[in-house]
GUSE-158432 format. One record per residue (C-alpha): residue number from 1; y, x, z. Coordinates in steps of 0.5 Angstrom, whole numbers, plus 500, padded with zeros to 3 digits. Last residue first. Layout:
GUVO  num   py   px   pz
GUVO  NUM    Y    X    Z
...
END
This chain:
GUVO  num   py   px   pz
GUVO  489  592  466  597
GUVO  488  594  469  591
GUVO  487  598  475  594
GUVO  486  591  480  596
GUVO  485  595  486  591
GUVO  484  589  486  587
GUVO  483  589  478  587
GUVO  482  596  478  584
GUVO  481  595  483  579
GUVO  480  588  478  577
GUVO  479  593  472  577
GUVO  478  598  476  573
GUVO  477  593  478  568
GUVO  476  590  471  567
GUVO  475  597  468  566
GUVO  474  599  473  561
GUVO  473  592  472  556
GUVO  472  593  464  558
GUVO  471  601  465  556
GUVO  470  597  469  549
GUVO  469  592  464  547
GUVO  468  597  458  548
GUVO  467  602  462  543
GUVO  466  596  464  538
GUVO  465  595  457  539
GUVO  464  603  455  537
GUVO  463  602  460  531
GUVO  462  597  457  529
GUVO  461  600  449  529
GUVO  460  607  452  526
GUVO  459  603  456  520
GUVO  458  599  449  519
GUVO  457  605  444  520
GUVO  456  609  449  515
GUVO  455  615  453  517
GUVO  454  623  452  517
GUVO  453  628  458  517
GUVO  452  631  458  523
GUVO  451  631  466  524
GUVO  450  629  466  531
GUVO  449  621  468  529
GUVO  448  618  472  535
GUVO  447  614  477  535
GUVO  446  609  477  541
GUVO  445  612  483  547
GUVO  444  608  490  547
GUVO  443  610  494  553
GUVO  442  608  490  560
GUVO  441  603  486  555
GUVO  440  599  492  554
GUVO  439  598  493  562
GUVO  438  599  501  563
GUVO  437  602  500  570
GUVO  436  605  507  573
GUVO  435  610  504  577
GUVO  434  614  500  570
GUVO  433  618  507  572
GUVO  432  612  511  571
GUVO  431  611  507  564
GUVO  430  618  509  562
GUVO  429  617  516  563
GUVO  428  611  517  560
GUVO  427  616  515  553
GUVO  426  613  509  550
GUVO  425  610  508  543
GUVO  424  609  500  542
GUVO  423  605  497  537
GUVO  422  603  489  535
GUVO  421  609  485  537
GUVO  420  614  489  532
GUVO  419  611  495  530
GUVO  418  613  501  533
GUVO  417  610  508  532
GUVO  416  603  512  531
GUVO  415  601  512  525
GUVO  414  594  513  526
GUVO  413  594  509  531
GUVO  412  597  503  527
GUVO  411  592  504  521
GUVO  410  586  505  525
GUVO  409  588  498  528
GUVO  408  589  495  521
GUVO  407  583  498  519
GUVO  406  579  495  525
GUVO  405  582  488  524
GUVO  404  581  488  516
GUVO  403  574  491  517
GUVO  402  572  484  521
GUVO  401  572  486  530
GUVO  400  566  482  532
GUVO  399  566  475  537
GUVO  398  559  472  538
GUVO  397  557  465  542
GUVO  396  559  461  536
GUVO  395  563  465  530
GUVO  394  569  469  534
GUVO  393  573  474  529
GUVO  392  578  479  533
GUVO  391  584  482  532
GUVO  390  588  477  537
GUVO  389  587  481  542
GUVO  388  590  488  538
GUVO  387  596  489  542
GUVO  386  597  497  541
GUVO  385  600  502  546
GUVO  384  602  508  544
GUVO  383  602  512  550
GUVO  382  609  519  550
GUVO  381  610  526  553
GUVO  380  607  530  547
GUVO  379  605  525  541
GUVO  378  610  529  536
GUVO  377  608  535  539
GUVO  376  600  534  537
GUVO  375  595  532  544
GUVO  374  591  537  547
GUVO  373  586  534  551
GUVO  372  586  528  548
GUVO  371  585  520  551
GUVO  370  583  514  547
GUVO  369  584  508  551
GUVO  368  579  502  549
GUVO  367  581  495  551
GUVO  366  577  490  553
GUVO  365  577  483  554
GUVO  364  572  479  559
GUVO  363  569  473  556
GUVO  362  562  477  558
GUVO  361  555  477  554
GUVO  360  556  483  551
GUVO  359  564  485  552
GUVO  358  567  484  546
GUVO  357  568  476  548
GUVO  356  575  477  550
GUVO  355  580  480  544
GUVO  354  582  488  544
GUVO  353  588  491  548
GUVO  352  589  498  544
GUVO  351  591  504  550
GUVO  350  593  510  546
GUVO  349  593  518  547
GUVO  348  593  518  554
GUVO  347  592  526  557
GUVO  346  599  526  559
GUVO  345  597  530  565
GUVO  344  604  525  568
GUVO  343  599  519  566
GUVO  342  593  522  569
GUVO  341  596  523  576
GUVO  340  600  516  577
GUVO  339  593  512  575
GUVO  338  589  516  581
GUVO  337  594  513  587
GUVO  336  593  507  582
GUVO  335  587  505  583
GUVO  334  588  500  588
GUVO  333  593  497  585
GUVO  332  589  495  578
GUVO  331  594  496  572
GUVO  330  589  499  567
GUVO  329  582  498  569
GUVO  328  583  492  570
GUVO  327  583  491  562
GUVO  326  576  492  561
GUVO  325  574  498  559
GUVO  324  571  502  553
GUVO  323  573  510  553
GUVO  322  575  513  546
GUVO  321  575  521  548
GUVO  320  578  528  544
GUVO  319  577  534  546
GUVO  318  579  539  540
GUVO  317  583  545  545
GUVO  316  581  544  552
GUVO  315  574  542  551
GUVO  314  573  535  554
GUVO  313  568  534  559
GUVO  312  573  534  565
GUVO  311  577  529  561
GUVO  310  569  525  561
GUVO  309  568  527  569
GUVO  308  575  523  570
GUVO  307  574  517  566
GUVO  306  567  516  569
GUVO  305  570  516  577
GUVO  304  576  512  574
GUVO  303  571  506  573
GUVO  302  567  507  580
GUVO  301  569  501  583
GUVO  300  568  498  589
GUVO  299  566  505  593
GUVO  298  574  506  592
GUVO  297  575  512  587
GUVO  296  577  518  589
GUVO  295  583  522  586
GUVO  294  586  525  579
GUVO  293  581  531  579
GUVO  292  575  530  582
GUVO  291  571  533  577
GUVO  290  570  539  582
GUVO  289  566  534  587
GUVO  288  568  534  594
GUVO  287  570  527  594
GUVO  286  566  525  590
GUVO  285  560  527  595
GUVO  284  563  521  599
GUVO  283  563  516  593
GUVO  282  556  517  592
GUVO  281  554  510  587
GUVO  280  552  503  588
GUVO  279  559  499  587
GUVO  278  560  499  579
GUVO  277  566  497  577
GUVO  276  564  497  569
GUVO  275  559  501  566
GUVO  274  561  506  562
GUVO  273  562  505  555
GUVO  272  563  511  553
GUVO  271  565  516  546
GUVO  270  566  523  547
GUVO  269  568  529  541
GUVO  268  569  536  542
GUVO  267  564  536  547
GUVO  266  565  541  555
GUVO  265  559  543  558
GUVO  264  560  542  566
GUVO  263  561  549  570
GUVO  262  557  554  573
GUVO  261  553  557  566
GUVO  260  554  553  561
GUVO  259  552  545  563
GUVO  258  549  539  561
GUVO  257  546  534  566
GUVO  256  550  531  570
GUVO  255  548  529  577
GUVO  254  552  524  581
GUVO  253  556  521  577
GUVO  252  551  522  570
GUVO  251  545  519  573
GUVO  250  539  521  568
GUVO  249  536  521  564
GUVO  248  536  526  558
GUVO  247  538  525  550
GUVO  246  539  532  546
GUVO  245  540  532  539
GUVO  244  536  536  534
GUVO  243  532  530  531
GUVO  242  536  526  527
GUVO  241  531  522  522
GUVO  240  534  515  524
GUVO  239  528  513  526
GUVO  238  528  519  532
GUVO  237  535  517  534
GUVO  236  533  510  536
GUVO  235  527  512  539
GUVO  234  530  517  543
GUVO  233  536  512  545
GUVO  232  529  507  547
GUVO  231  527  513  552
GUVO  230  533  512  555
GUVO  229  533  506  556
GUVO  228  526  506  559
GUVO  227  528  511  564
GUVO  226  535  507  566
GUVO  225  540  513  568
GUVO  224  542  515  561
GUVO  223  545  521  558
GUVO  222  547  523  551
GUVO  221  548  530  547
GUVO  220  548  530  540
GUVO  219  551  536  537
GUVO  218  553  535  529
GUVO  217  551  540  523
GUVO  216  545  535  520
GUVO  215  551  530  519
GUVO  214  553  534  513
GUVO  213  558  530  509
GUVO  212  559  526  504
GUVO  211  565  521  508
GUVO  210  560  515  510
GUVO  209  555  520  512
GUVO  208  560  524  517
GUVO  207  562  516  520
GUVO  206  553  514  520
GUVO  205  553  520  525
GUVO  204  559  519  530
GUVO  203  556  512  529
GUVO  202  549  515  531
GUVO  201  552  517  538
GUVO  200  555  511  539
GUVO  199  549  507  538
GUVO  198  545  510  543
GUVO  197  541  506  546
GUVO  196  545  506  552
GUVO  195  548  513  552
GUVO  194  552  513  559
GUVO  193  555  520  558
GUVO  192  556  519  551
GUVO  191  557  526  548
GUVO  190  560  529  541
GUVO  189  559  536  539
GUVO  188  562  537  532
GUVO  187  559  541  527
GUVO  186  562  537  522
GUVO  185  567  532  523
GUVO  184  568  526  528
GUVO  183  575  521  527
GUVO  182  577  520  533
GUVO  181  579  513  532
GUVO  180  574  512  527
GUVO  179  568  513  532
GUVO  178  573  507  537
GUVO  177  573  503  531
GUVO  176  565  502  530
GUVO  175  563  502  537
GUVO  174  568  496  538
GUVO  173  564  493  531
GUVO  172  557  494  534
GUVO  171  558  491  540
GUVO  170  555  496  546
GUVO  169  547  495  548
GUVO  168  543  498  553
GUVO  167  546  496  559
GUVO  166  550  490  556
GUVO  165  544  487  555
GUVO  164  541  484  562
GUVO  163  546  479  562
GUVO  162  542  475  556
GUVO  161  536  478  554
GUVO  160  535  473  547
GUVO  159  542  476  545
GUVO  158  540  484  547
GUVO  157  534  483  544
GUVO  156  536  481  537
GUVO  155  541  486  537
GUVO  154  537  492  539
GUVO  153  532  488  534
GUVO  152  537  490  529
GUVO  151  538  496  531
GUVO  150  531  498  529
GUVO  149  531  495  523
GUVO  148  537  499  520
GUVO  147  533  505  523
GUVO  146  528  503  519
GUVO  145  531  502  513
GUVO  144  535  509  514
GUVO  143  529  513  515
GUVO  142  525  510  509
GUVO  141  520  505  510
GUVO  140  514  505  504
GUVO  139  513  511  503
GUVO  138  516  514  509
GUVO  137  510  510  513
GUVO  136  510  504  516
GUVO  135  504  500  514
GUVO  134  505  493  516
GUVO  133  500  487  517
GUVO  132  497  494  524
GUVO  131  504  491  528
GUVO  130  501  484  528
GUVO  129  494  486  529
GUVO  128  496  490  535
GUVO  127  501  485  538
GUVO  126  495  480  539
GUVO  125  491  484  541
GUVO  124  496  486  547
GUVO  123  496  479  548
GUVO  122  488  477  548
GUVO  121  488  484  553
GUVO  120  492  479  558
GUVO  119  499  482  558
GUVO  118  503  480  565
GUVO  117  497  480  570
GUVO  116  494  485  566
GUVO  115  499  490  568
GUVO  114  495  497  565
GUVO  113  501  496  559
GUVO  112  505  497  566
GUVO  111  512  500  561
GUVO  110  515  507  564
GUVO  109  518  509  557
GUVO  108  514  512  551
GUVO  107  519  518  550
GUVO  106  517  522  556
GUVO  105  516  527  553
GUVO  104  517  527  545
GUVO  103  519  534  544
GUVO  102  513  536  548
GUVO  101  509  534  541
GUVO  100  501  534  544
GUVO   99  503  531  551
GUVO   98  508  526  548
GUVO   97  501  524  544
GUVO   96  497  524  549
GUVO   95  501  520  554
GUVO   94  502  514  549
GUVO   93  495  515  547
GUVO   92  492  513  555
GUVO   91  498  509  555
GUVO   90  495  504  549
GUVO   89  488  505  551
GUVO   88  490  503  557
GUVO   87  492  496  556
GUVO   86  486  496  551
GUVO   85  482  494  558
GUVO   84  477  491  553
GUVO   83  476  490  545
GUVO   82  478  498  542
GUVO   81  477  499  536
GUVO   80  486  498  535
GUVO   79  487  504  540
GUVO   78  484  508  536
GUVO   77  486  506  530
GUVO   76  494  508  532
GUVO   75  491  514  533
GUVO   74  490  518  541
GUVO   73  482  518  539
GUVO   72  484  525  536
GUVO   71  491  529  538
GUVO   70  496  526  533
GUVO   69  502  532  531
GUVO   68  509  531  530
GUVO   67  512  534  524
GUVO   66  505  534  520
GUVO   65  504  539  515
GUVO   64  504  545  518
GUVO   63  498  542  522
GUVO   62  494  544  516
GUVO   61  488  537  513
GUVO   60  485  540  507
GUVO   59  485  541  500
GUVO   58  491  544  499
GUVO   57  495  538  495
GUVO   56  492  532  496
GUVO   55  489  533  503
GUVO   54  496  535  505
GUVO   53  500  530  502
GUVO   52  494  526  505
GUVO   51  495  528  512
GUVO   50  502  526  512
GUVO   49  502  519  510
GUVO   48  497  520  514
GUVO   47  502  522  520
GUVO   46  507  518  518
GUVO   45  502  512  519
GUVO   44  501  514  526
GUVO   43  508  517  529
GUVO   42  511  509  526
GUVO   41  506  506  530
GUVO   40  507  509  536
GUVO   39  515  508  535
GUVO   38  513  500  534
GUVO   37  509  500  540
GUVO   36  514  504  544
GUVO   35  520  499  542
GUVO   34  516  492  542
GUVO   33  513  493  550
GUVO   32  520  496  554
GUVO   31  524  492  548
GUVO   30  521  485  550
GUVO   29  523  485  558
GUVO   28  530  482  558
GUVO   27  527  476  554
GUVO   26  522  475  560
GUVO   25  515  476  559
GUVO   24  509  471  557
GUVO   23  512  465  555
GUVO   22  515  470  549
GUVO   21  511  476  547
GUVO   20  508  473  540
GUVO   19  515  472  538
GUVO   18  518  479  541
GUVO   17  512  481  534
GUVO   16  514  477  529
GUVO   15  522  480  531
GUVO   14  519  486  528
GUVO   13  516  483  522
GUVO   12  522  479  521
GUVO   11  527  484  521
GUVO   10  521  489  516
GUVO    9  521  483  511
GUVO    8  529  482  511
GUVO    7  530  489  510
GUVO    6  525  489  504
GUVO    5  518  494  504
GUVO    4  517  499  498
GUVO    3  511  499  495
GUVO    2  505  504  497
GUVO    1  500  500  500
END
């Protein structure tokens, strides 16, 4: 079966196989099972695909051949012969494997395949029936139809699982601007020190495809506290072709992993989507840590601990960083002991206040703040601030940015000077004496039309919900600047 597989067809056989799942395991549990089976069936087939290509040219089946080996009675046949406990075939093969091919360790996660209470030996029988219609070789899926695929059933995942996405998956479209912001080139180094599934490193890498260029020349490096997301990051990057990447876990505040010599490692590019105001963390061994250079975050909140290790990430000279936030983060008073300093570093760049719903699962908006180490001259001293809310499409339950909404907003950043009731750039000086409140709307008033000129009903009736939109967007501020100060009792 040598014919080339369609998209359509691989999306539905995937998403087949979390079909025969459901009314066994939750939603939120799909990819700890799906993910690995289909990534040891992709080794499998690939290897033959291998083995036969050797066979046929040489004569004889040469490891050299093969760019992950198969140990025997470790193959996908193997475990499919099996009729009883077929759950520990499965992990008994999974273990072989990332013990014969040590960059594959721990790759196939921590899921209870032995668990027959949550998959009876019928279930697991069934799934390796489904996965054995199909053959994944190369032949048949290329890398980027399979890595397509693969992001396809992240997504899928992510809406069936409901608030359990957000560890392992960040809105594509947001992910897409924030790489374009920063612009990766080749033979950068680029860093997601909450990784997730790794869409953000692989955006970097799609970006350098875009534009013809090498990607084999980008440094990959992620870092991923949850084991099986970490694994699914590996995953991810393996099937998309890249294997010189690094993708650890671990977690990142109380433990980072990367390192030259005595000190952080520093990256030229830095994209995150830290997780929002966590509460379980080391605030008191913060205190004494290098990394605390702006002030100690209250236990509460744990955001401005992850702003502060990615600036202390950065080179000095190309580091450059675009960190997805909800707009808390902006004006919260009990962080501004930390967001004085950080503004007077005049390591901001921008702030860009995006629509709600961009968050998964969540009506919060976001903004991103793209830092910079260095910044040019003519942005030295000064913050653009970019109101993007209204830059947003939403179909049913989803909202996503349009190509039209990111290119006009890398446009405006770009450019870097005002726009009427869209961008604002604003002296350092200025925002300390609004007491170092980076709220958008402080900044970047809507426009306004005084010229008397009669309008369309249509054009009024937009422009009055856009108006709604913004005041309950202003209220909903007010109220949470209010409930930070302890006034809205």
């Amino acid at each position: 079966m040598t014919q080339a597989i369609t998209q359509t067809e691989l999306e539905s056989y995937l998403w087949g196989a979390a079909v025969l799942l459901r009314g066994f395991i939750d939603a939120g549990d799909y990819k700890q099972f799906i993910f690995p089976l289909m990534f040891f069936k992709r080794l499998c087939d690939v290897y033959d695909e291998e083995r036969a290509r050797s066979l046929a040219e040489v004569g004889e089946d040469f490891p050299e051949y093969h760019r992950f080996q198969i140990p025997d009675g470790a193959h996908w046949r193997d475990v499919r012969a099996v009729t009883h406990t077929i759950g520990v075939a499965i992990q008994n093969a999974m273990r072989h494997i990332e013990k014969a091919n040590p960059l594959l360790d721990g790759i196939f996660g921590d899921a209870p395949w032995t668990n027959k209470n949550r998959l009876a030996d019928a279930t697991l029988t069934d799934l390796l029936e489904h996965f054995s219609t199909q053959t994944l070789s190369r032949a048949r899926v290329n890398e980027d139809l399979l890595g397509q695929a693969y992001e396809y059933l992240i997504k899928k995942f992510a809406d069936d699982s409901g608030h359990t996405a957000a560890e392992f998956y960040t809105n594509r479209t947001v992910v897409h601007l924030m790489t374009l912001l920063l612009a990766p080139q080749e033979g950068e180094s680029i860093y997601d020190p909450t990784c997730g599934s790794g869409g953000m490193l692989l955006s970097a890498a799609d970006e350098l495809k875009r534009r013809g260029q090498d990607t084999r020349t980008l440094r990959m490096y992620g870092q991923e506290i949850n084991l099986m997301t970490s694994a699914i990051a590996r995953m991810n990057l393996f099937l998309h072709g890249f294997e010189d990447f690094q993708v650890v876990r671990g977690d990142t505040l109380a433990n980072p992993t990367f390192k030259q010599g005595n000190r952080l490692q520093q990256f030229d590019v830095i994209l995150a989507n830290p997780p929002y105001s966590i509460n379980s963390w080391n605030r008191a061994a913060w205190e004494n840590d290098p990394r605390n250079i702006y002030g100690t975050p209250p236990q509460s909140r744990a955001d401005y601990a992850f702003w502060q290790h990615i600036l202390f990430s950065l080179n000095e000279t190309s580091g450059r960083c675009a960190i997805l936030y909800p707009h808390g983060v902006l004006f919260r008073n009990e962080e501004k002991h930390m967001r004085r300093p950080l503004i007077e570093a005049d390591v901001i760049d921008a702030v860009i206040g995006l629509g709600p719903n961009l968050f998964y699962n969540s009506p919060m908006e976001a903004c991103v703040v793209v830092c910079r180490k260095s910044k040019p001259q003519e942005r030295q001293g000064r913050i653009l601030f970019i109101n993007a809310v209204n830059e947003v499409t939403r179909e049913r339950a989803f909202s996503f940015l349009e190509d039209g909404h990111i290119d006009r907003i890398v446009t405006a950043y770009r450019n870097y000077e005002d726009e009427e009731g869209f961008t604002k750039v604003v002296p350092i000086a200025e925002v300390m004496q609004h007491d170092a409140n980076l709220s958008i709307l402080l900044y970047v008033h809507a426009n306004e039309n005084g010229n008397g000129v009669d309008k369309p009903l249509d054009v009024v009736i937009k422009e009055w919900q856009q108006s709604s939109q913004s005041l309950r967007r202003s209220m909903d501020s007010l109220f949470a600047v209010l409930e930070e100060a302890g006034l809205n009792e």
